[in-house]
C-alpha positions in Angstrom: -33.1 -52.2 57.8 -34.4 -52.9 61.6 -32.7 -53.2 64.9 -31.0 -56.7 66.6 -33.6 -58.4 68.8 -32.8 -58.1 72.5 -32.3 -61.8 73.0 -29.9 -62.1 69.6 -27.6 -59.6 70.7 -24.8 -61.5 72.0 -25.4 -64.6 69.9 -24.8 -62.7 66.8 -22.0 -60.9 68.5 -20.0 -63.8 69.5 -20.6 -65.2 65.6 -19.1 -61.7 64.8 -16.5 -62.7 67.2 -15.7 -65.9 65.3 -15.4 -64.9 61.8 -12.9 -61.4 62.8 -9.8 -61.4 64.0 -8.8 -61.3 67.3 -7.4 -58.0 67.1 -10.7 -56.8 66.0 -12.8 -56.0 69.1 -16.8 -56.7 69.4 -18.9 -54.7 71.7 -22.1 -55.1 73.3 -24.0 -53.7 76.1 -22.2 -55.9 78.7 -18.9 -55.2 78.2 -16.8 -52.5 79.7 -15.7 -50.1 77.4 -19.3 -50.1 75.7 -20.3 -46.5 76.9 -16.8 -45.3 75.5 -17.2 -47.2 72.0 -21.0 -45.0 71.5 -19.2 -41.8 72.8 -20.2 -38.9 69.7 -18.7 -35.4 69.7 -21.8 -34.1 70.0 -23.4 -36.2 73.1 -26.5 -35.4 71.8 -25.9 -38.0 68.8 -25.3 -40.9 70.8 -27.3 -43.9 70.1 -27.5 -47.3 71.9 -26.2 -49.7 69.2 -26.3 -53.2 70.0 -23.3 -54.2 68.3 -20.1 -52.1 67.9 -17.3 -53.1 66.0 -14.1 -51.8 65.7 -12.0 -54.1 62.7 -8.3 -54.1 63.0 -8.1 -55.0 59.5 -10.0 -52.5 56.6 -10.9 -56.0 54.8 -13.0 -56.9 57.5 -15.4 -54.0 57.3 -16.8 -56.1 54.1 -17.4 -58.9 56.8 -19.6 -56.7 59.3 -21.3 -55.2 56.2 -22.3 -58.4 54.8 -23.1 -60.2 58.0 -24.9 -57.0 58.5 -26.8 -56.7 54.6 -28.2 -60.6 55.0 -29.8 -59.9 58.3 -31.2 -56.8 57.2 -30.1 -54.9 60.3 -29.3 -51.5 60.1 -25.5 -50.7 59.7 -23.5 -47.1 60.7 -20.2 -45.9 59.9 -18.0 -43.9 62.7 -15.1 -41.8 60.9 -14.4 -39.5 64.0 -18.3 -39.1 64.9 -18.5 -35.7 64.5 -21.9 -35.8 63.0 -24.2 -33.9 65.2 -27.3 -35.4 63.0 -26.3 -38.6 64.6 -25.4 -40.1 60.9 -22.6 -42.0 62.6 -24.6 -43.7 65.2 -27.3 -46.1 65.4 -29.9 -47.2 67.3 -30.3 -51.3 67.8 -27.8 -51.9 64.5 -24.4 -52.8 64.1 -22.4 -49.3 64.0 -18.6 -50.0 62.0 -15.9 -48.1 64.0 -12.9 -47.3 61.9 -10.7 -45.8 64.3 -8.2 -48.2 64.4 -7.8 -47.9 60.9 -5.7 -44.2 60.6 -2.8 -44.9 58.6 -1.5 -42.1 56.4 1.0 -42.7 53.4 2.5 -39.7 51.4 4.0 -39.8 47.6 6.1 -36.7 48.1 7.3 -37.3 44.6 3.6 -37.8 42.8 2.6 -35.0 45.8 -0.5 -37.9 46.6 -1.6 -38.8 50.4 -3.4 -42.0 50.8 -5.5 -41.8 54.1 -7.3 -45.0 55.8 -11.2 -44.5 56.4 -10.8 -43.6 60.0 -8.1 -41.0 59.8 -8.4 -37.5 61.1 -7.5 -34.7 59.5 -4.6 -34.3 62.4 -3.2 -37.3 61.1 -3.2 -36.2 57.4 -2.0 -32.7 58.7 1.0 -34.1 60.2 2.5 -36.6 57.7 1.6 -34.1 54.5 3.7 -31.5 56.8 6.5 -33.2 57.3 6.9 -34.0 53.0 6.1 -29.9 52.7 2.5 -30.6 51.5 -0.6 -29.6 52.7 -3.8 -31.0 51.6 -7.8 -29.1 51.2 -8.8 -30.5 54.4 -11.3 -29.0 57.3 -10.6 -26.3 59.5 -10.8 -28.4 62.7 -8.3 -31.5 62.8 -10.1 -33.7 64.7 -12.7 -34.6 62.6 -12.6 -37.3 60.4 -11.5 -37.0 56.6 -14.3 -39.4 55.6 -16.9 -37.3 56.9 -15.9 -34.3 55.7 -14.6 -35.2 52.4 -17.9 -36.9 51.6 -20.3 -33.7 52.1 -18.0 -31.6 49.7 -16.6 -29.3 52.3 -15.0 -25.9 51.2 -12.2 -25.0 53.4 -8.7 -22.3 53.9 -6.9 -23.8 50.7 -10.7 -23.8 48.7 -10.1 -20.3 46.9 -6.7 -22.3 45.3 -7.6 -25.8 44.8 -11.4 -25.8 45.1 -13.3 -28.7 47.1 -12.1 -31.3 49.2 -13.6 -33.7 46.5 -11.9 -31.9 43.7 -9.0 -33.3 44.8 -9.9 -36.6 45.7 -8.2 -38.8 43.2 -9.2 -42.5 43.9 -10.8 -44.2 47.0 -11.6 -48.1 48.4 -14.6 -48.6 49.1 -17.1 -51.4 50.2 -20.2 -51.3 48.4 -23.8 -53.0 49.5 -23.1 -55.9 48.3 -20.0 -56.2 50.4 -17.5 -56.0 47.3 -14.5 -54.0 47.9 -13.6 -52.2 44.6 -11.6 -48.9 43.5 -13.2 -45.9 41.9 -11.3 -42.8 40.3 -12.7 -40.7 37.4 -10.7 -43.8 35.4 -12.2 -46.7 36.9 -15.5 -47.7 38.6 -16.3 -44.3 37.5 -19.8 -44.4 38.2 -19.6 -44.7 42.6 -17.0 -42.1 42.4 -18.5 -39.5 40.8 -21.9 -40.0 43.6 -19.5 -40.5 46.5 -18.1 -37.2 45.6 -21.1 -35.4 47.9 -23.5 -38.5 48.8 -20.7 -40.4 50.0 -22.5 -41.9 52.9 -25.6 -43.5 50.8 -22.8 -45.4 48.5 -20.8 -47.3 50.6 -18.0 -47.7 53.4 -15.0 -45.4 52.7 -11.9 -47.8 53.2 -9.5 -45.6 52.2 -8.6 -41.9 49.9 -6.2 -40.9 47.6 -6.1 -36.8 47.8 -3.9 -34.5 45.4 -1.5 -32.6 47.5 0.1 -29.5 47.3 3.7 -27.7 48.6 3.6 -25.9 51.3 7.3 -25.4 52.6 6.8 -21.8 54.0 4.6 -20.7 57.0 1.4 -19.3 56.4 -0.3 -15.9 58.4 -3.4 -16.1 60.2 -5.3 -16.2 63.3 -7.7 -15.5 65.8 -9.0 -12.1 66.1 -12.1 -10.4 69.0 -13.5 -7.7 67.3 -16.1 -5.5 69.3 -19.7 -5.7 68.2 -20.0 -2.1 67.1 -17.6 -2.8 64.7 -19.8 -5.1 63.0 -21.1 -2.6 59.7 -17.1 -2.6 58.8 -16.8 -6.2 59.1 -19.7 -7.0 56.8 -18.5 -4.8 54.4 -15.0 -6.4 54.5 -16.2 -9.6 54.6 -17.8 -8.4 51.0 -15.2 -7.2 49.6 -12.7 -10.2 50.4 -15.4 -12.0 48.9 -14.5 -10.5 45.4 -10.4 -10.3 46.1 -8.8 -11.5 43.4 -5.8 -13.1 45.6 -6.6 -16.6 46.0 -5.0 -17.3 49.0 -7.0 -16.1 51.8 -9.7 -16.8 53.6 -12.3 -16.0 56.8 -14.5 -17.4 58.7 -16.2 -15.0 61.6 -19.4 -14.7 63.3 -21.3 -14.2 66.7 -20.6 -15.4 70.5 -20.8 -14.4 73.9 -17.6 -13.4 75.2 -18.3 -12.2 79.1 -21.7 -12.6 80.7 -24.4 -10.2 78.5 -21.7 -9.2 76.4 -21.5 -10.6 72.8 -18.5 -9.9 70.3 -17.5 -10.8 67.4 -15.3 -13.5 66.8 -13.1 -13.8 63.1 -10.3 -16.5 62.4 -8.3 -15.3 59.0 -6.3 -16.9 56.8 -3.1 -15.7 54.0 -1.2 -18.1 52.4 2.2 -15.9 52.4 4.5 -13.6 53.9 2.8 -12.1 57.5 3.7 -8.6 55.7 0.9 -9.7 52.6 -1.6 -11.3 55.3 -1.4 -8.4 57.6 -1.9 -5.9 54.2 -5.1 -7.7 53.1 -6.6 -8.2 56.1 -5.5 -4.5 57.2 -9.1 -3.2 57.2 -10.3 -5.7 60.0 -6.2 -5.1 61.8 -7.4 -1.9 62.4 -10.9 -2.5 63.9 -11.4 -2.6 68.0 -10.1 -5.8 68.5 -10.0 -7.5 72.2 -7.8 -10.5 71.1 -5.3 -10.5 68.0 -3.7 -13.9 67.8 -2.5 -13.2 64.1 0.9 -14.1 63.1 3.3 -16.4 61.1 2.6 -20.1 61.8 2.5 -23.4 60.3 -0.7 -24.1 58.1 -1.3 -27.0 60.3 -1.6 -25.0 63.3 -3.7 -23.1 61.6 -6.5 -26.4 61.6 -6.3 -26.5 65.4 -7.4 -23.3 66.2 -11.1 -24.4 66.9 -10.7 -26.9 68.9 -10.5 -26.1 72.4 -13.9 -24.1 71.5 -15.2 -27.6 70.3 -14.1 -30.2 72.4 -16.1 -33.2 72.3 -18.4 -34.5 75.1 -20.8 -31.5 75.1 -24.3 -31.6 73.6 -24.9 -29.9 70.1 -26.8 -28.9 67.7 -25.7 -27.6 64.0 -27.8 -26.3 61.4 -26.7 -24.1 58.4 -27.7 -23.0 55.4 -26.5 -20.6 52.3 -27.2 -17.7 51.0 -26.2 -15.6 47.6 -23.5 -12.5 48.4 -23.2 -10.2 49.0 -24.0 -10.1 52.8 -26.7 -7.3 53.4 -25.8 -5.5 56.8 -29.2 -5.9 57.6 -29.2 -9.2 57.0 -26.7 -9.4 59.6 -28.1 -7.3 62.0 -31.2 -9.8 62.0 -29.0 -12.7 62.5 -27.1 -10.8 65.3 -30.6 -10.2 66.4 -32.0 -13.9 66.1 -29.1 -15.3 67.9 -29.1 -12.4 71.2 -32.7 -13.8 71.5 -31.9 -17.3 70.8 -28.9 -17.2 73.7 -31.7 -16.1 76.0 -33.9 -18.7 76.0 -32.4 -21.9 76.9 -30.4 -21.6 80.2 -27.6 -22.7 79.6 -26.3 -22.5 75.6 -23.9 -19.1 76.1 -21.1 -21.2 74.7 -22.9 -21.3 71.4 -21.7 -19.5 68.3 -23.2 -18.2 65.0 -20.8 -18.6 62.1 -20.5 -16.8 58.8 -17.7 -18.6 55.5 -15.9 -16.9 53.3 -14.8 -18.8 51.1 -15.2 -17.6 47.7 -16.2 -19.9 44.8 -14.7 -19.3 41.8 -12.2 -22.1 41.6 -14.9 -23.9 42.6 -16.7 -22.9 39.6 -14.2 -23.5 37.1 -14.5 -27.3 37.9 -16.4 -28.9 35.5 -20.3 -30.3 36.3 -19.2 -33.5 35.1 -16.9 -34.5 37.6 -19.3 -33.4 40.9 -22.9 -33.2 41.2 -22.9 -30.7 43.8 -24.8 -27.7 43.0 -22.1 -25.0 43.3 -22.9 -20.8 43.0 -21.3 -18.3 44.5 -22.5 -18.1 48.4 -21.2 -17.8 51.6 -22.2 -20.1 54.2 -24.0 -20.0 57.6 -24.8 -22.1 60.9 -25.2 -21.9 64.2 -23.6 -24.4 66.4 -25.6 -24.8 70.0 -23.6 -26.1 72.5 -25.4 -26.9 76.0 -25.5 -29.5 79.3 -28.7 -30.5 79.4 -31.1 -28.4 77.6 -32.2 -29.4 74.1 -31.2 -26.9 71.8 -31.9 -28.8 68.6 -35.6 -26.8 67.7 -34.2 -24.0 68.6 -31.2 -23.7 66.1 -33.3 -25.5 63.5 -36.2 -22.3 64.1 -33.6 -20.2 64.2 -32.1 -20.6 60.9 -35.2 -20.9 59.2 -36.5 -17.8 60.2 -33.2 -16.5 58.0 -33.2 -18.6 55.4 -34.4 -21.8 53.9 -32.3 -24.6 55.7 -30.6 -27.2 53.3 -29.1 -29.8 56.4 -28.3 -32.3 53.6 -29.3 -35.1 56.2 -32.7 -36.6 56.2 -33.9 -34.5 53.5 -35.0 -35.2 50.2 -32.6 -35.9 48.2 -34.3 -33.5 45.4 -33.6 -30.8 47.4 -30.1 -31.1 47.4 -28.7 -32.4 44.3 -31.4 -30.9 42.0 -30.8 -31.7 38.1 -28.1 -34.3 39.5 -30.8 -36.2 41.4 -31.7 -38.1 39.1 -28.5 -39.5 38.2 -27.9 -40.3 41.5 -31.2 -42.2 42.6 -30.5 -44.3 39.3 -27.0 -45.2 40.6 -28.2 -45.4 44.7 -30.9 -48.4 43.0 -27.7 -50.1 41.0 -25.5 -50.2 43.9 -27.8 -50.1 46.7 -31.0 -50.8 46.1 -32.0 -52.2 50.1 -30.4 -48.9 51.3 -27.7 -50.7 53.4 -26.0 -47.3 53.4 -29.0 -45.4 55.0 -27.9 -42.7 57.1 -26.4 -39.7 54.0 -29.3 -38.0 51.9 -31.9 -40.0 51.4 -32.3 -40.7 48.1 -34.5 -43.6 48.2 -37.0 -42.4 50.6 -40.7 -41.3 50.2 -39.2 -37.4 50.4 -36.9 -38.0 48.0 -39.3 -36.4 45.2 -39.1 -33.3 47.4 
């Protein structure tokens, strides 16, 4: 797939123009609200596309792909652009914007919510909330439920329900080809089982059935500033919550700067319950030095936002993470505290950076059979480090600095060997079935020279 000739830009735009609807807007380099429509999260994934368009109408992303697939130019989808890879940009193709298209509609009586390709998990948040349901969705409501969904993505409800993609029911998608069809474990079953993970190298996400589940009572949880001393007693509860048998709660906690030269550490918890329960489990970190407690009763969809002042978009990033088997050896930590002091120093101006430790413990995950995912799923906690800086580049840096760790698995623009392992080649048969040009080019990359990797 290639880039759109200078001089064809607006030709092939207008033509665009023709066969959409006119509530469908096209967008090129000339017109207004072009440095608005290539806006990312992360401004470091920006990309100059030549053509952006933004359907009003989920059947005409088939158009755009089509148009796109016979002219062999290279297509992206925006969800919420969240994608600090850049996955949801591109540069001289046509990039899809689906963020007209965020209608949510809840079954409270099947407990199902059907969200459109371009919805954020805010919008999903809200209309499962106000049916008492809650669905396994990401820990920071404004990114998009196609992204996330598509990578797996373990989040608060994961210890009860397991993956995102273990409850995903049945999606729309458009394939290469630009036919729109509907996959469930029932039907089309082949796409949905490799979507569920390599999402983004099968096709354009129109819209997702999720299961849903009742949540008609406040859940207890928060933010919490725990002094950096403390940090021997908060790997060792970060172990033992690990192996808790109550499946209901959850942590995520790791590294920042808090005040100039000072660095803390910075924990967000999670209880499904009574605050009594919460504040019982979670007793052991309660009683630590803590500098901010923001803990109490709330509703679980409050609980989604509590990241996002921290990452509002417009700044540059950089996010790399990796795995690795529990439990967490305190000197493990101490080297990643250690990494990240000396990574803080080095570019001038990445103090609002953080290094971030999941716990979010597997065994539900587990129980799911390999049939129905082709993830490779043991029981690990997850890390990353998210760079957030003006104008220096901190993307070698946080890729050094994770792999002086542990190996890195990015899942983007790695061979796609790698990741899926004994699934791979399952999925490589099915990427050359349903897209054998690699229209979808910007997940894994399972067709690529690295793919044997």
């Amino acid at each position: 797939m290639s880039k759109i000739q200078e001089d064809e830009i607006e030709e092939l735009a207008q033509f665009l123009r023709l066969q959409l609807s006119q509530r469908s807007v096209v967008v090129t380099s000339k017109s207004s609200s072009y440095q608005e429509s290539i806006a990312r999260w992360s401004s470091a994934a920006e990309k100059r596309a030549a053509i952006v368009v933004i359907p009003d109408d989920h059947r005409e992303v088939a158009i755009v792909i089509v148009f796109a697939q016979t002219r062999g130019i290279e297509i992206a989808i925006r969800g919420g652009g969240h994608a600090t890879s850049g996955s949801s940009s591109t540069d001289g193709g046509i990039c899809i914007d689906l963020s007209r298209l965020r209608k949510v509609i809840v079954d409270p009586d099947t407990k199902t919510v059907t969200a459109q390709g371009g919805a954020l998990w805010a919008d999903v948040d809200k209309a499962a909330e106000e049916h008492g349901l809650a669905v396994v969705g990401g820990t920071v409501n404004t990114t998009s439920v196609g992204g996330l969904t598509l990578s797996g993505s373990y989040k608060y409800l994961v210890r009860q329900y397991g993956l995102v993609i273990n409850n995903l029911l049945e999606v729309e998608l458009v394939l290469a080809d630009g036919k729109t069809v509907t996959a469930s474990r029932h039907k089309t079953s082949q796409p949905f089982w490799a979507i569920r993970g390599a999402g983004a190298s099968f096709g354009a996400i129109l819209s997702f059935n999720f299961q849903a589940y009742a949540m008609r009572t406040p859940v207890w949880g928060g933010a919490l500033v725990i002094g950096i001393s403390e940090l021997p007693k908060v790997v060792a509860f970060a172990n033992d919550l690990f192996l808790e048998s109550d499946p209901k709660s959850a942590m995520i906690w790791g590294f920042k700067v808090i005040a100039p030269d000072t660095f803390g550490i910075v924990a967000v918890v999670f209880y499904e319950g009574m605050e009594q329960m919460g504040q019982a489990l979670f007793a052991p970190l309660l009683n630590l030095q803590l500098l901010v407690n923001s803990t109490c009763s709330r509703s679980y969809s409050s609980m989604n936002t509590l990241f996002n002042n921290d990452l509002q978009a417009g700044y540059r990033r950089s996010m790399k993470g990796s795995e690795f088997l529990t439990p967490l050896d305190y000197t493990f930590a101490r080297k990643c505290l250690a990494e990240f002091q000396d990574f803080i120093k080095r570019p001038p101006d990445a103090s609002m950076s953080v290094m971030v430790f999941e716990v979010f413990p597997f065994k539900k995950i587990i129980s799911v059979s390999k049939q129905t995912q082709h993830l490779q799923i043991v029981e690990y906690m997850g890390i990353y480090c998210v760079a957030e800086y003006f104008n220096y580049d901190c993307t070698n840096f946080t890729t050094a600095l994770v792999k002086v760790l542990l190996l890195i698995y990015p899942g983007i623009g790695v061979g796609g060997k790698q990741v899926f392992g004994n699934n791979f080649t399952r999925l490589l048969d099915l990427k050359k079935r349903y897209d054998p040009t690699n229209v979808f080019s910007k997940g894994p990359q399972l067709l690529s020279q690295t793919s044997s990797e």
